[in-house]
N, C-alpha and C positions, 0 to 999 in steps of 0.2 A: 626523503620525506621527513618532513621537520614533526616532532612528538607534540602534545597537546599538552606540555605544562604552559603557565601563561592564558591558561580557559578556565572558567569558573566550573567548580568539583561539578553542580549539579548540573552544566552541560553535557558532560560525559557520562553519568550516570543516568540520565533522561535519555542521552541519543538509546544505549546500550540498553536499555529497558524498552525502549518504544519500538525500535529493530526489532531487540527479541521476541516481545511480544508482535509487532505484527509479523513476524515470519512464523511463528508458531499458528494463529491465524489463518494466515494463508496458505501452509503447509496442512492445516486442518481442513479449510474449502478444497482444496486437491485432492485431501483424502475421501471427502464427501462425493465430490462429483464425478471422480472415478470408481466409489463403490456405486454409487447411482448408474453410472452405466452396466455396468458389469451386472447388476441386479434392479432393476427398477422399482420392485417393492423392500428396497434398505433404508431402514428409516434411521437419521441420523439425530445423536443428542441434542441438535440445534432444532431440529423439528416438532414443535407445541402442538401444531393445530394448524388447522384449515390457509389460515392466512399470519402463520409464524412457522416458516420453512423454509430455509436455507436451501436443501434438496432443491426446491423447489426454484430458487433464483438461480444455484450455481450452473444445472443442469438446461435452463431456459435458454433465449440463442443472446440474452446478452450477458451471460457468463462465460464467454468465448470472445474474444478480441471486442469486449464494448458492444457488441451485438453489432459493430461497425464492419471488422476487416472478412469480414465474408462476404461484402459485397464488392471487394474487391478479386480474393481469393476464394476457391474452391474452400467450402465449407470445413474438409477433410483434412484441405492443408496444414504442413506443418508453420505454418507462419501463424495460424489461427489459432491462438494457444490461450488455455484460461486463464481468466484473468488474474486468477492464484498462482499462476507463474511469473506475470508480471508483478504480482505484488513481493514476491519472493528475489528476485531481480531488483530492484525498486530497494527492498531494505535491506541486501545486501550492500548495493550501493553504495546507501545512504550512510550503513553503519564502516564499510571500508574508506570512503572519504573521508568520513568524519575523525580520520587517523591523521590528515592533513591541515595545516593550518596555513596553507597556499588560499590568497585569494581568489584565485582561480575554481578551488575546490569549492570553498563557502559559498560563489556565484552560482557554482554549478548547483549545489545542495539547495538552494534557494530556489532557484528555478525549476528544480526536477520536484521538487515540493507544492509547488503551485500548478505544476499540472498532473500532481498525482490531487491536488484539490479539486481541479477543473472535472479529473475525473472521478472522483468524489459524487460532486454537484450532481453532476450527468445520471450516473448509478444510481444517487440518492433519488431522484427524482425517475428514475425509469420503476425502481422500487417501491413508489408511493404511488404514481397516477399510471403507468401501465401495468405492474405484475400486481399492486393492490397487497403487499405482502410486508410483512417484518422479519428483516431477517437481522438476529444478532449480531451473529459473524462480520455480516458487512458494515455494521451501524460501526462497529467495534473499531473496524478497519479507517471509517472515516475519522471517528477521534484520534486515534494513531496519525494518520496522517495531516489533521489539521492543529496537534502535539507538536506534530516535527518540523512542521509549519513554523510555526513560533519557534522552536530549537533555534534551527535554521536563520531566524533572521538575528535572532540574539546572537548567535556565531557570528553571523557574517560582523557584525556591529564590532563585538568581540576583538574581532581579528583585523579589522579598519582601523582602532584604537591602537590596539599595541602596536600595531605597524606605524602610524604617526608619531609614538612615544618613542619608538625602536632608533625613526629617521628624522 
């Protein structure tokens, strides 16, 4: 796996920042929505008020596979997992590829970014016109990933460049 010198410093500093932080993020929604089950009246630092409450989204049925993969699978299943482990997954990823200067890699980061956008979109929107709620955590989540978004396509450009200049 070829090293990241030949990328601009605040690539690398941005990927590593924006990883970090959203896996902290979404290590934080797991922490919330498994004391929520565990206790149903834990109220978590994200929770203001009536209609600013994370609890409240993490814990709802689309804080579990998109409120989608239960209509596939048993509610219970382990396939249906929250979506704070996908986001943890996701910026793992994003921050272990991002160690590669394979085009391959950069397509891949591109694309897995755009449908961490798509789901994004989707959240954002189940969060405003059906849960009626603000939730920081998540809002927080979408900037991270519409951040990495733009990273990402800077890379890929990045990495098309020096490979022309290379060959």
């Amino acid at each position: 796996m070829a090293g990241i010198q030949g990328l601009p410093k605040w690539e690398r500093k941005m990927r590593i920042f924006l990883c970090a932080f959203g896996m902290v993020l979404s290590v934080y929604a797991l922490h919330v929505e498994l004391s929520h089950e565990r206790n149903p009246e834990y109220k978590a630092m994200c929770d203001l008020g009536e209609s600013v409450s994370c609890s409240k989204v993490f814990s709802s049925r689309w804080g579990r596979g998109f409120g989608l993969v239960q209509f596939f699978v048993a509610k219970d299943s382990p396939l249906n997992q929250p979506n704070s482990v996908l986001g943890i997954i996701f910026y793992t990823l994003q921050l272990g590829l991002g160690l590669s200067l394979s085009k391959r890699a950069a397509m891949f980061l591109v694309l897995s970014s755009w449908v961490s956008i798509a789901g994004s979109l989707y959240l954002a929107s189940i969060l405003a016109f059906v849960l009626g709620d603000f939730c920081m955590v998540c809002v927080s989540t979408y900037i991270v990933n519409f951040a990495l978004l733009f990273t990402n396509v800077k890379r890929k450009s990045s990495i098309e460049g020096m490979k022309e200049k290379a060959g």
